[in-house]
C-alpha positions as CSV (number, residue, x, y, z in Angstrom):
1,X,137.3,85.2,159.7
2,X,135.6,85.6,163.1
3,X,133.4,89.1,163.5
4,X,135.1,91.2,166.1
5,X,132.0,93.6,167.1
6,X,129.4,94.8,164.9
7,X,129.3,94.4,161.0
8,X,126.6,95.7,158.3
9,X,126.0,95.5,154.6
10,X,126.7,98.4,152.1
11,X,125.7,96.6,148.5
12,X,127.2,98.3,145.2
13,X,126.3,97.1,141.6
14,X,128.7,96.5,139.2
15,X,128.6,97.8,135.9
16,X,129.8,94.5,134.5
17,X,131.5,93.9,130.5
18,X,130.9,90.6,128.6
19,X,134.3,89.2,129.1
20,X,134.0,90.5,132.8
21,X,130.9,88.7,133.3
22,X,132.5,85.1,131.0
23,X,135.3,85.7,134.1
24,X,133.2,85.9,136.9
25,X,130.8,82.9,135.7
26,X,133.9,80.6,135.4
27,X,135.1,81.4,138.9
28,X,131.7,81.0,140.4
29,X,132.1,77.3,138.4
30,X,135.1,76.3,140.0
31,X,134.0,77.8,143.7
32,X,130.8,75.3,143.1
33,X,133.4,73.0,141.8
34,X,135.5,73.2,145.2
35,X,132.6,72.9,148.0
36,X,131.0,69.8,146.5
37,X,134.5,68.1,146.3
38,X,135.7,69.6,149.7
39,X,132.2,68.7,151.7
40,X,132.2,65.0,149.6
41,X,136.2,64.6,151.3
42,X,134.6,65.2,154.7
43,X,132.5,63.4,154.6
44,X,134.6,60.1,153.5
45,X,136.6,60.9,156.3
46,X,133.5,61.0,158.7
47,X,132.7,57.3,157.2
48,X,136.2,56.3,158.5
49,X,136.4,58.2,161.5
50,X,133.2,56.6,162.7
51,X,134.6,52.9,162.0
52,X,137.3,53.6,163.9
53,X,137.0,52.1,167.2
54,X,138.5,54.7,170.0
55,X,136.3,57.0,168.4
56,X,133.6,54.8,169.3
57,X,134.6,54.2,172.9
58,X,134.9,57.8,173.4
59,X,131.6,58.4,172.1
60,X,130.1,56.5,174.5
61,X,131.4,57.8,177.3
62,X,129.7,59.7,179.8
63,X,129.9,63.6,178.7
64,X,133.2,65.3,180.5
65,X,136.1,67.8,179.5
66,X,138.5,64.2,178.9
67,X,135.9,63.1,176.4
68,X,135.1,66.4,174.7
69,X,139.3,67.4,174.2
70,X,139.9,63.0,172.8
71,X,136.8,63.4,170.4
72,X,138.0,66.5,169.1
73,X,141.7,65.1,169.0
74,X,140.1,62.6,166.8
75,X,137.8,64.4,164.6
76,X,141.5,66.9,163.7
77,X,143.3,64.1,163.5
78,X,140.8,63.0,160.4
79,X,140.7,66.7,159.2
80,X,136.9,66.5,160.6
81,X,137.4,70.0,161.8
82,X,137.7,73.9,160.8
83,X,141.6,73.6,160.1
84,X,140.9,70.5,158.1
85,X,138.7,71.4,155.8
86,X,141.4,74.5,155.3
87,X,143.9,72.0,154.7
88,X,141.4,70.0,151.9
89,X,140.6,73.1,149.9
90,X,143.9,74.2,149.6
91,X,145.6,71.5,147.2
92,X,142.1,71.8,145.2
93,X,142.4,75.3,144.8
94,X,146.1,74.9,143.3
95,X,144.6,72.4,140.7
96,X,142.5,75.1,139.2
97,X,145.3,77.4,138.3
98,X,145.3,78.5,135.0
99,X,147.7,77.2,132.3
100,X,151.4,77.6,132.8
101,X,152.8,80.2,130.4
102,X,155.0,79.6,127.5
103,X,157.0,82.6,128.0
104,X,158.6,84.0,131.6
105,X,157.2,87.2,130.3
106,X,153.2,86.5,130.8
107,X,152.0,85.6,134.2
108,X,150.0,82.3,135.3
109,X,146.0,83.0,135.5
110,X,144.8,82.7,138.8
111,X,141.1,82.1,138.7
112,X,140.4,81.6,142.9
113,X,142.9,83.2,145.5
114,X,143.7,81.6,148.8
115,X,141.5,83.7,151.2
116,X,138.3,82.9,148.8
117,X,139.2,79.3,148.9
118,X,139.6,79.2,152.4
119,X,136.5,81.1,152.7
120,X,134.1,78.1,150.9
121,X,136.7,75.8,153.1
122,X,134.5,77.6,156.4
123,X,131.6,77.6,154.1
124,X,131.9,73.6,154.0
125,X,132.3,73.2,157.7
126,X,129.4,75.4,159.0
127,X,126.7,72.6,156.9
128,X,129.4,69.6,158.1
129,X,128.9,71.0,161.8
130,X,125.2,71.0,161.3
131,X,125.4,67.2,159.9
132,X,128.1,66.2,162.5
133,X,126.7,67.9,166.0
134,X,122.7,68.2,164.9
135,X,120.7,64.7,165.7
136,X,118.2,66.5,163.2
137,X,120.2,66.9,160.2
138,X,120.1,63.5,158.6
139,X,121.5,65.1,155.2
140,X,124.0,67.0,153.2
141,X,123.1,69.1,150.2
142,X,125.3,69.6,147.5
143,X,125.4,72.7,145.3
144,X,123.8,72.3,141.9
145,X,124.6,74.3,138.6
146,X,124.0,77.4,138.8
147,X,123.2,77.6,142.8
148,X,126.9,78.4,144.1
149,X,126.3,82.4,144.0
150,X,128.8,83.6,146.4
151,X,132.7,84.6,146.7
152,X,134.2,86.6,149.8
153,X,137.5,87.5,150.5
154,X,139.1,87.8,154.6
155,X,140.5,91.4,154.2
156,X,139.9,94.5,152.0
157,X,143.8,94.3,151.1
158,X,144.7,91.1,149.3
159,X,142.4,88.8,146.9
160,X,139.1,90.6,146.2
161,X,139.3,94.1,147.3
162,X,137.5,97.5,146.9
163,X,139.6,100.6,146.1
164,X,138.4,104.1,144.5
165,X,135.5,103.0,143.2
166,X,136.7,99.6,141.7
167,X,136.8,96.0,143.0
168,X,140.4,94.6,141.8
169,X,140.6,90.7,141.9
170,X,143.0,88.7,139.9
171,X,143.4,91.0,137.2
172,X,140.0,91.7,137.1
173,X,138.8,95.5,138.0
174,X,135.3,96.3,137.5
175,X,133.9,99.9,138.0
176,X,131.1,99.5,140.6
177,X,128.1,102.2,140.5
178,X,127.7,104.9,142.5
179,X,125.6,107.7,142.7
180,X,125.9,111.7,142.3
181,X,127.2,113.5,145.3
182,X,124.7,114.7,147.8
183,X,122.1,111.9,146.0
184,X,123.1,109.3,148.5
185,X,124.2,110.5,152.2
186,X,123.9,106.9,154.0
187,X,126.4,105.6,151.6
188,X,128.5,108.5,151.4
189,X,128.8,108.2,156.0
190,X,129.2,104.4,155.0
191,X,132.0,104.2,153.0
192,X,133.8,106.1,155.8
193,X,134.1,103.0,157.3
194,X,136.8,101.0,157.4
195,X,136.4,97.8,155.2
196,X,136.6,94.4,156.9
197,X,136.3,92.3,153.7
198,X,134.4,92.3,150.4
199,X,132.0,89.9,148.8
200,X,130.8,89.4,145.3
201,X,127.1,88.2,145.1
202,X,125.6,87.0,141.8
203,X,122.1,87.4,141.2
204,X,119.2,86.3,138.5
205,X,116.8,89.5,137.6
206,X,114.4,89.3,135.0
207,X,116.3,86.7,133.5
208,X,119.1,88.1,133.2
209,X,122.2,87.7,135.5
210,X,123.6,90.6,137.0
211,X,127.2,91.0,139.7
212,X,126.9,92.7,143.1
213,X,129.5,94.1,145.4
214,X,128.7,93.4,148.9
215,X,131.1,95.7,151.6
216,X,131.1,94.3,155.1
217,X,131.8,97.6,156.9
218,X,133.3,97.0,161.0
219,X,131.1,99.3,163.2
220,X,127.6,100.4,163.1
221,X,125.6,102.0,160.4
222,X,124.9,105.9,159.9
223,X,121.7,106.7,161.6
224,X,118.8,108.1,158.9
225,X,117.0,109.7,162.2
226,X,117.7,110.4,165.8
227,X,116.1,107.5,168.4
228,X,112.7,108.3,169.6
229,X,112.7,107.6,173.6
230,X,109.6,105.8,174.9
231,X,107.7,102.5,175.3
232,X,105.8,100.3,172.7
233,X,103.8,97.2,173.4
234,X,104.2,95.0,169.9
235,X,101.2,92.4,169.0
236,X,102.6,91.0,165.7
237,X,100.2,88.2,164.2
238,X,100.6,86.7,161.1
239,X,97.6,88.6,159.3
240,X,97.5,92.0,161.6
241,X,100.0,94.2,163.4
242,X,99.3,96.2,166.4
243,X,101.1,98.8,168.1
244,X,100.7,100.5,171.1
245,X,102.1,103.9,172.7
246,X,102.0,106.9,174.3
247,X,101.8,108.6,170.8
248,X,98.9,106.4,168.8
249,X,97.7,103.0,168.6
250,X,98.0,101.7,165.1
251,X,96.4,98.3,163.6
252,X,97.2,97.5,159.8
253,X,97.4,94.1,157.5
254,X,101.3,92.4,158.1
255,X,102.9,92.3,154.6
256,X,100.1,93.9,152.2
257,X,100.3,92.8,149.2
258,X,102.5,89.7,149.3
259,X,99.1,88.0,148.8
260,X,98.2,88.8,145.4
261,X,102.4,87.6,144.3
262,X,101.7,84.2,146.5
263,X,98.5,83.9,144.2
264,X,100.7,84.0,140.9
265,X,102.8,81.7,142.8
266,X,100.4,79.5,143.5
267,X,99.2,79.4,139.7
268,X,102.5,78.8,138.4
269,X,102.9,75.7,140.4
270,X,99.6,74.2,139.4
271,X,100.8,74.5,136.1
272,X,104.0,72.9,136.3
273,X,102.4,70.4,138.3
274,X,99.9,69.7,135.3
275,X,103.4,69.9,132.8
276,X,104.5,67.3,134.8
277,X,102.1,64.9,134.8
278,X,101.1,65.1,130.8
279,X,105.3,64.4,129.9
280,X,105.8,61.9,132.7
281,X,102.4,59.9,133.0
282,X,104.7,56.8,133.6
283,X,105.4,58.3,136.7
284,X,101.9,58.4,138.3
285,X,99.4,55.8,139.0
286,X,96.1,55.9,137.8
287,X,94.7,57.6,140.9
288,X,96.8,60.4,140.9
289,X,99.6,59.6,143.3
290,X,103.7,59.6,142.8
291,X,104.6,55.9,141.9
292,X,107.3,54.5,144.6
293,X,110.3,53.3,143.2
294,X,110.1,54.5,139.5
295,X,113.6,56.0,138.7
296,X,112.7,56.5,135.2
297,X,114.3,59.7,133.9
298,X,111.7,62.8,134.5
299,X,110.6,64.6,130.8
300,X,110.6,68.6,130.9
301,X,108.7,70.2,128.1
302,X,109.7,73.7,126.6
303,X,107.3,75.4,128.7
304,X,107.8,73.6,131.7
305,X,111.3,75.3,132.1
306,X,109.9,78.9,130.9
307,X,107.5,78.4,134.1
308,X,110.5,77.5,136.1
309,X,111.9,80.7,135.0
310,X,109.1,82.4,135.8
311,X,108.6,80.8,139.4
312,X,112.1,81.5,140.5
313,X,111.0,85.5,139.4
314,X,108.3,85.5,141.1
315,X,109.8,83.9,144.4
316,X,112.7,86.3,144.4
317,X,109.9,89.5,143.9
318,X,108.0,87.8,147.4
319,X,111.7,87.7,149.3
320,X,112.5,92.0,147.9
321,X,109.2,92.9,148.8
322,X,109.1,91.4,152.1
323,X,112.2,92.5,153.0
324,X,110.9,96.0,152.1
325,X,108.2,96.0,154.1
326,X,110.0,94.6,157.4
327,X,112.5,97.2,156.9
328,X,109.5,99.9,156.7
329,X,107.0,98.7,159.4
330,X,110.3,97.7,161.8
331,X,110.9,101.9,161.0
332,X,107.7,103.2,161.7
333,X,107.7,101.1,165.0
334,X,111.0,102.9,165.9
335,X,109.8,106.1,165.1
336,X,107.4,105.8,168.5
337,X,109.5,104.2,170.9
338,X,113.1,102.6,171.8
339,X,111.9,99.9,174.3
340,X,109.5,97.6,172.4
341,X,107.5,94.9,174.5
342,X,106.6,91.8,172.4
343,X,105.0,88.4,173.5
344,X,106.8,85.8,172.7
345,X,105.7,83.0,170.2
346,X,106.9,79.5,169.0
347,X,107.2,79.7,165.5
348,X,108.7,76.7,164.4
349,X,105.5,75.2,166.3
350,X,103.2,76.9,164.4
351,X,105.1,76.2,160.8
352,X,103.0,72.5,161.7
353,X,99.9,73.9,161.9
354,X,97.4,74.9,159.5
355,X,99.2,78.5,159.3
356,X,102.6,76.9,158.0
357,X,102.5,78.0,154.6
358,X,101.2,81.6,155.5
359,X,103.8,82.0,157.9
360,X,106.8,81.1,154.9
361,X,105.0,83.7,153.1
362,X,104.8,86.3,155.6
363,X,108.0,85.7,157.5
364,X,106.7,87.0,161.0
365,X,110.3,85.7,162.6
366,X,112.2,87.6,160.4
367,X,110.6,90.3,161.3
368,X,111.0,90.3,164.7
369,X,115.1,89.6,163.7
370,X,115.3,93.3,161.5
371,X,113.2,94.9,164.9
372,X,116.0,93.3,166.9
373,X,118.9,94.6,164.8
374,X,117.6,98.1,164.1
375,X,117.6,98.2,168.2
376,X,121.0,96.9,168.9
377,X,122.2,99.9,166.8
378,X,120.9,102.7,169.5
């Protein structure tokens, strides 16, 4: 569903029961389920698309409006489009209905409704269109177990929906937690809003997994504080920050603290890397190096996986807290000035560079992104 004018994220957790949580783990199954078979269809008929030979003559044609409308006639005719992938998901998603009932007087289970289904359908196209249209993307990823971690809706009033507190879907209604009045006034001015659609968002926290609610409100967010007129100049580096204005001039350390988590990071993949190497030493030559052509199957230890746990922790502690602390420094920033001045800097130039893997942890882009957003809303 395409965004008519501005959207933002009110996030809810839901107070989830056992069976709930069986439920919700199947659907997520068969959602992963669907996009690897949908995105595998497409791209079998990209193989036979590309054979065929007036798709071939139009492609290398000089570029017009006749060339662009037959290529895209062809590419629909093959169901290499938007609507086709639509049309591919929608037989799949009638094969994972539930059993048929003995009696007339229980209803079939629906696991997946249409609008979710068509939902990992646009899902599909978005990485197809990067394959199809990108010279760089030379690949397609599938979804492993356990990676598929998202289910939206189009609309707040059919499939999954939010009403009173609840999210209903498919005879499923979980309570989702809110606070005490007066606690909370951004989400109280937030749920004002009219809904647009709802998306459930599973997530791994200390091991365990826990269900969000995800509202994508239409219009903008409630203001926290009234807009500060005035000019800032903006020097952000990927170690230091400076600010200028008519107010202060401020210099401070960009992300404190995400060192010291990198560091554990750091450790954790040494030892893996050491797991590795004493289960798998068929693997490795005697120098050190990965050994070419060795499809032998890899040899995980007990501990090697409890690390792995422990990585994917720690990764998702450095993506909260820097998302924090953009949130926080793009607000102080704000707090002097509506008209920020920045220079402007090739980051996917410097991601070659020596400063590549400080700039993944730091995120100076992202940044920037937040300042940008924040901005658009006064």
């Amino acid at each position: 569903m395409a965004n008519k004018g501005p959207r933002y994220v009110v996030e809810l957790f839901l107070k989830t029961e056992i069976f709930q949580v069986h439920i919700l783990e199947k659907r997520f199954e068969i959602g992963r389920h669907i996009y690897n078979a949908c995105k595998r269809k497409m791209l079998d008929h990209i193989q036979q698309m590309r054979k065929d030979e007036t798709y071939q003559f139009w492609l290398k044609q000089e570029k017009s409006k006749t060339r662009t409308k037959k290529l895209t006639e062809i590419r629909e005719a093959y169901d290499v489009s938007k609507t086709g992938a639509e049309r591919i998901v929608n037989n799949m998603g009638k094969h994972f209905l539930g059993k048929k009932p003995k009696n007339e007087k229980h209803k079939q289970k629906v696991h997946l409704d249409a609008h979710a289904v068509q939902k990992i359908a646009l899902t599909v196209w978005e990485s197809i269109e990067d394959y199809l249209f990108n010279p760089k993307t030379k690949k397609v990823r599938f979804k492993k177990f356990g990676e598929f971690n998202t289910l939206e809706g189009k609309t707040n009033k059919s499939g999954i929906r939010y009403k009173n507190g609840f999210v209903e879907w498919n005879g499923l209604k979980i309570k989702a937690e809110m606070p005490k009045p007066g606690k909370d006034p951004y989400l109280e001015a937030a749920l004002h809003d009219e809904i647009a659609y709802c998306r459930i968002v599973r997530k791994i926290i200390r091991g365990r997994t826990k269900f969000y609610l995800q509202l994508v409100m239409k219009g903008i967010p409630p203001q926290k504080r009234k807009p500060v007129e005035g000019k800032v100049g903006l020097d952000n580096g990927i170690s230091t920050v400076a600010t200028v204005s008519d107010k202060s001039v401020n210099v401070q350390e960009f992300c404190k603290g995400l060192d010291e988590l990198d560091r554990e990071r750091r450790i954790l993949l040494r030892r893996m890397d050491r797991s590795r190497r004493a289960t798998n030493p068929n693997k490795f030559n005697d120098n050190g190096t990965f050994k070419k052509g060795n499809k032998d199957k890899w040899i995980r230890s007990k501990r090697y996986w409890k690390t792995l746990y422990e990585l994917k922790e720690i990764c998702r502690k450095i993506a909260a807290v820097r998302k924090m602390m953009h949130n926080k420094l793009a607000n102080e920033i704000l707090s002097e000035g509506n008209e920020i001045y920045a220079e402007r800097m090739n980051y996917k130039g410097l991601h070659k560079t020596r400063l590549g893997k400080r700039m993944g942890i730091k995120a100076p882009a992202a940044f920037l992104e937040i300042l940008d957003r924040k901005l658009k809303y006064q």
